[in-house]
C-alpha positions as CSV (number, residue, x, y, z in Angstrom):
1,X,-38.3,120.4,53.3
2,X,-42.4,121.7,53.1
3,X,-42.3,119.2,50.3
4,X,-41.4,116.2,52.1
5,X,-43.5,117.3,54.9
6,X,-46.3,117.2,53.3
7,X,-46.4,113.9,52.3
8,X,-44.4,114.4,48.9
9,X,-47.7,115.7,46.6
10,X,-48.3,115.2,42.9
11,X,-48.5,117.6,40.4
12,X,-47.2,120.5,41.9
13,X,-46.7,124.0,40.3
14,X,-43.5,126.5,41.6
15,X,-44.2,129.9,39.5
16,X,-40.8,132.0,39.8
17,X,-39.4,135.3,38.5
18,X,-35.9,134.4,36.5
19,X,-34.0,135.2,39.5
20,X,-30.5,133.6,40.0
21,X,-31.4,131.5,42.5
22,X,-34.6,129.4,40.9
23,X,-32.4,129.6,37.7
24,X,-29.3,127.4,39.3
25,X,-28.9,124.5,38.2
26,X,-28.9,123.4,41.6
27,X,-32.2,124.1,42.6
28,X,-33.7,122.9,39.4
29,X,-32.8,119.7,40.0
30,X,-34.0,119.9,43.0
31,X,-37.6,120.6,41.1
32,X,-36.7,118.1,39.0
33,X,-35.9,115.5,41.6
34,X,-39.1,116.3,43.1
35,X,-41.5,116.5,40.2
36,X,-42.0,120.1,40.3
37,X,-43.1,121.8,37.3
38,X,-41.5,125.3,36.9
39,X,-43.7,128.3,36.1
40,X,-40.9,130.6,35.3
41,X,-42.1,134.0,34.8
42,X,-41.4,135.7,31.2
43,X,-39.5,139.5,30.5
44,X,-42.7,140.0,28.3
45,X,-45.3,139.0,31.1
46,X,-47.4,141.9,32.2
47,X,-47.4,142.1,35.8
């Protein structure tokens, strides 16, 4: 994993649309795991 490779870095932003996949419950505990903080895009966001 980039994460590990790079010497496991603090504070560390993933900004995401709300697609299935960054939403799983797997994967967020993979950002959780990993002290990730999640960006996660809104509906109401203008582009």
């Amino acid at each position: 994993m980039v994460y590990e490779s790079q010497g496991k870095p603090q504070e560390v932003m993933f900004y995401s649309d709300q697609g299935s996949h960054y939403t799983s419950r797997k994967f967020r505990q993979l950002l959780s795991r990993c002290k990730i903080v999640d960006l996660m895009c809104q509906d109401d966001f203008a582009h």
